[in-house]
N, C-alpha and C positions, 0 to 999 in steps of 0.2 A: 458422468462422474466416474473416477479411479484411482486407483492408486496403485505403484509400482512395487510396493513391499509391504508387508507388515504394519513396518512403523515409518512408512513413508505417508508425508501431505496425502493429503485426499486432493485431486485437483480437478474440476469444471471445465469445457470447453468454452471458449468466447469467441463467437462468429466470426468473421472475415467482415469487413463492412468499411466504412466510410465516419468519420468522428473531425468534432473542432475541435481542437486541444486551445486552453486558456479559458481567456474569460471576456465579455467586453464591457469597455469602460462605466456604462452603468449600472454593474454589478456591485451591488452595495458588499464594501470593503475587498471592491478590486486593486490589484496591486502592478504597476508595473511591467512586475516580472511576469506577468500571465499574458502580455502582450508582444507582438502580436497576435490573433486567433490564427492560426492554422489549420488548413483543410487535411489531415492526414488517411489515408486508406491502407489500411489491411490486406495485404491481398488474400493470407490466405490466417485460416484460425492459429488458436494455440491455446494452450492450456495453462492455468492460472491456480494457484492455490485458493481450494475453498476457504482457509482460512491459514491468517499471519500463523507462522509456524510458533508451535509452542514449546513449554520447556519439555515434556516429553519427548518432544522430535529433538530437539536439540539434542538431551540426553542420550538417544539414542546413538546421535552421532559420537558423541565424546566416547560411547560404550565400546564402539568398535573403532576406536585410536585414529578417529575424525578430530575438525574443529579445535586443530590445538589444543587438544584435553580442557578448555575452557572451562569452567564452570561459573556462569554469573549469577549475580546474586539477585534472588525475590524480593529483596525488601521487605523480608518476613509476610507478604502478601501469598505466597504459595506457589508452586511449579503446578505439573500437570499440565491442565490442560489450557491455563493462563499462558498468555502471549510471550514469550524469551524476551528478554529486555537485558537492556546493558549488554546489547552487541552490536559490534560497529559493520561499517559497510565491509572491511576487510573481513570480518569474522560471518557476516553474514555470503558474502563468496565465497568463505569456502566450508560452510556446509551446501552451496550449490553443488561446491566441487566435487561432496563426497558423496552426493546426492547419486549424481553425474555417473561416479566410477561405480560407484554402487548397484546400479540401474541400467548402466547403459545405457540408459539414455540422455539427453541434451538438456540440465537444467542450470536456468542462471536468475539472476534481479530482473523485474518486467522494466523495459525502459519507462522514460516521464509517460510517453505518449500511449503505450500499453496499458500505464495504470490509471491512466485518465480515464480509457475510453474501457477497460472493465467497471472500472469503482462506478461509472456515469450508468453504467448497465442498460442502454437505452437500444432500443431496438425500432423506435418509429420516429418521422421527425417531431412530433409534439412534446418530445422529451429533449429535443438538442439542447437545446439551454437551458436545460433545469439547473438549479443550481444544487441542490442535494441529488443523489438516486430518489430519494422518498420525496421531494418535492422543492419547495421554496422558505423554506421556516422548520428550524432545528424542532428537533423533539425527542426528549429523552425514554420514551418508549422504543428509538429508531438506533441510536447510537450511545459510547460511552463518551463523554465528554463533560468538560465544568457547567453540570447543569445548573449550577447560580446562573448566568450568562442567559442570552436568549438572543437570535437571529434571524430574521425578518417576523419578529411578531410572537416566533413560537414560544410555550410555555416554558415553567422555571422550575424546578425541584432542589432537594439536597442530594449535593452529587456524591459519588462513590469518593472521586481523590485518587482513587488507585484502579490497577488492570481489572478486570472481572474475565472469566473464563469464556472463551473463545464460543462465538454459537447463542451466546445468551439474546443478541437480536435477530429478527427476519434479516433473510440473505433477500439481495438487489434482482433483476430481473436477469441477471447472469450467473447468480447463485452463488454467489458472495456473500459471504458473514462477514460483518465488521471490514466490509469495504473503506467505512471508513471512523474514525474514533478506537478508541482502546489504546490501540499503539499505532503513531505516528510509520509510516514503512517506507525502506533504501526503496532505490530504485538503481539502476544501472548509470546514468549518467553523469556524466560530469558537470560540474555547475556552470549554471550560463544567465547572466543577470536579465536573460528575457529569451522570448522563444524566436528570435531572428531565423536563428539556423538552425531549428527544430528539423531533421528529417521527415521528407513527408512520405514515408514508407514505412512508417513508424516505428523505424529502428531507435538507439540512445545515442545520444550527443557524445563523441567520444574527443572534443574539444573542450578546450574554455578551462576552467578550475580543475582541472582532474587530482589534486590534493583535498577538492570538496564534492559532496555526492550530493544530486536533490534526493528531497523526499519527500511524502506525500502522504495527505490524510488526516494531520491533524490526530491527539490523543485524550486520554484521561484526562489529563490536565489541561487543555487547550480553551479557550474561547469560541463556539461553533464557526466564526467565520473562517476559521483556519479550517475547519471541516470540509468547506465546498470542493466539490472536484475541481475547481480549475486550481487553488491554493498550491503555493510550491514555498519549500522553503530549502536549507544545507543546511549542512555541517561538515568541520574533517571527519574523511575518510575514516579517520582513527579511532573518532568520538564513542564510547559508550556510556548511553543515557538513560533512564528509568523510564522515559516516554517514546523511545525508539526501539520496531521490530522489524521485521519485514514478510515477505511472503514472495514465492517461488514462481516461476514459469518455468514450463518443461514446453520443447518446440514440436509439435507435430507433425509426422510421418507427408 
């Protein structure tokens, strides 16, 4: 675990290894677009935000004449250490960028298949097809999401409705908080109505919709089946939404 600045992400290493990105068709509230499964391998690590960057970090960037001086709004929910919301894929590029110039070093959006195969956080084969990191049935001790709702079986509560501050669940076996839930996160790619031409080197698809971005994870507002790591969804490039954030990859040495 480290961090490049002050007020830079904290970011976790995530192994080199081998992953199926998607999902197979008897995954309950499989979709299409998560097929086919592909075999993608890593060759080598990289580094991943321990957590969706927040409005702090954002601010930081607006502070020093980043970010198009942006300032998006909380929803009267609170900044801090709560997830940035209402920024789009463009806006979330370019605090990569200033990330980048900042640092000197290399950071951008994790492509699809990067964010899969962190948020999956699985390190032996008994976990390949888990469908959460934490198991097979949502549970509102693990993630933010509509806990009225419930997924394969798991229990119900009254849900928050809005972000909660970043950290507030157990991080996955790769050291992720809020790998998935809270806020919905860009990823690099361009949208593609299935993973046909998924890279298996697990680069981003730098084809197909590039006016729409996937993303991944599922949010506050969500229904847990959108939560599963194989779940993909878009939007424009442009969009800023109350249930959309993202979180960073920097490349290693």
């Amino acid at each position: 675990m480290f961090r490049d600045c002050p007020t830079c992400p904290v970011m976790v290493a995530v192994p080199a290894g081998t992953a199926s990105i998607g999902s197979p068709k008897d995954e309950s509230g499989h979709d299409s677009s998560e097929e086919p499964r592909r075999r993608v391998a890593f060759a080598r690590p990289f580094a991943i935000g321990r957590d969706v960057v927040t409005f702090s970090e954002w601010l930081a960037c607006v502070a020093e004449g980043g970010c198009g001086q942006y300032l998006p709004t909380d929803m009267g929910w609170g900044q801090g250490d709560r997830p940035v919301i209402f920024v789009s894929w463009s806006d979330a590029t370019a605090y990569a960028k200033w990330l980048s110039q900042k640092t000197g070093k290399t950071y951008r959006l994790p492509s699809e298949a990067e964010w899969e195969y962190a948020a999956r956080g699985c390190r032996s084969a008994a976990c390949a097809d888990q469908i959460f990191w934490f198991g097979a049935a949502s549970d509102p001790d693990r993630a933010n999401y509509d806990w009225r709702l419930s997924y394969g079986g798991g229990p119900k509560a009254q849900a928050p409705r809005k972000t909660l501050p970043v950290g507030r669940f157990g991080p996955n076996a790769f050291g992720l908080y809020d790998a998935v839930g809270n806020v919905a996160q860009w990823t690099q790619d361009c949208w593609n109505a299935d993973l046909r031409n998924l890279p298996a080197d697990g680069s981003a698809q730098t084809r197909g919709d590039c006016l729409s971005r996937a993303y991944r994870g599922g949010s506050w507002m969500d229904d847990p089946l959108f939560l599963r790591s194989a779940a993909r969804k878009s939007d424009l490039a442009s969009s800023r939404l109350p249930f959309l954030g993202f979180r960073v990859v920097r490349d290693l040495p």
